[in-house]
Residue, then its C-alpha position, 0 to 999 in steps of 0.5 A: x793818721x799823724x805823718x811827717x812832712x818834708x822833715x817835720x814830724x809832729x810833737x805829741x804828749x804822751x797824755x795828749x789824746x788824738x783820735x785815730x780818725x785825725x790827721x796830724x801832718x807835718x809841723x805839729x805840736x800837741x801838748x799835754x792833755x790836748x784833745x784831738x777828735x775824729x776827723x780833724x785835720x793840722x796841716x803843719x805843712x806851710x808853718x807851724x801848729x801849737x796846740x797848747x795845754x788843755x786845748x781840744x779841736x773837735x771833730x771835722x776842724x781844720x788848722x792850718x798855717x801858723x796857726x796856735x791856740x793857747x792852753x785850755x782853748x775849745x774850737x767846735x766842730x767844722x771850725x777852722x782857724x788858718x795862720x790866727x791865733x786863739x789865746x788862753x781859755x777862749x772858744x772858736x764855736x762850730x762852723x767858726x771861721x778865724x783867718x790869717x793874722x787874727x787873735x781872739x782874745x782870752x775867754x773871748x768867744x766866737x760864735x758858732x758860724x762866725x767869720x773872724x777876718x784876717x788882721x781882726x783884734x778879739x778883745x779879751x772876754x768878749x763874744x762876736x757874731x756876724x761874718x764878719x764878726x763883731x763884738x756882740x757884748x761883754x762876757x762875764x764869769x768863768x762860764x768857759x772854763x768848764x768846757x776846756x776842763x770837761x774835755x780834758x776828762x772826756x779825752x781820759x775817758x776816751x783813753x781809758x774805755x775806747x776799744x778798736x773794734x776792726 
């Protein structure tokens, strides 16, 4: 479902890919080649949700607030991020948790069912764990690269091959 609220409508590429089991509300910007999966939810109604270039938000995900996750950036499945933002190439795991005034760090990861407090720092090509999260160890390589990439083909196949069967 994508509507718009009190006067903002959302802001969707045309080779954005957005399920038709998402709910996009509101203050909503979803740029080229960003996927959106079943069940998600951006709630563009107190602020504004940028997904840039690349991204993807999996399934059952929920943004909220002034939330912004930068180009080719993965959030897992269930994660949530509320008014934080996720910068260039990083990853919010499943179940993940980033709160209001936070920044993840580029290619930095936080892993699955971690909880990134409000105010916290990521830094840059780092991974955290724990709730709340702290630095677990460096991360070296461009190991995180594949996943935004490998999504960004997922959603073209999707576009191509998926078929409503009502």
């Amino acid at each position: 479902m994508i509507r718009s609220f009190n006067g903002s409508e959302p802001q969707i590429a045309e080779t954005a890919h957005v399920d038709d089991a998402a709910v996009v509300i509101g203050d909503v910007v979803i740029e080229d080649e960003a996927s959106i999966w079943p069940n998600t939810t951006l709630r563009g109604d107190n602020g504004t949700i940028v997904i840039g270039e690349g991204a993807n938000v999996q399934d059952n995900a929920v943004l909220h607030e002034d939330a912004e996750l930068e180009p080719y950036t993965t959030v897992g499945h269930s994660a949530i991020v509320h008014n934080a933002t996720v910068a260039e190439r990083a990853l919010v795991g499943m179940n993940a948790t980033v709160l209001d005034g936070a920044r993840v760090g580029e290619g930095a990861v936080v892993a699955a069912g971690s909880v990134v407090t409000e105010e916290t720092d990521i830094p840059a090509s780092s991974l955290v764990v724990g709730a709340p999260a702290e630095v677990k160890t460096e991360i070296e390589g461009d190991g995180l690269e594949a996943t935004a990439d490998r999504y960004v083909a997922l959603a073209k196949e999707h576009a191509e091959t998926s078929d409503r069967l009502d």
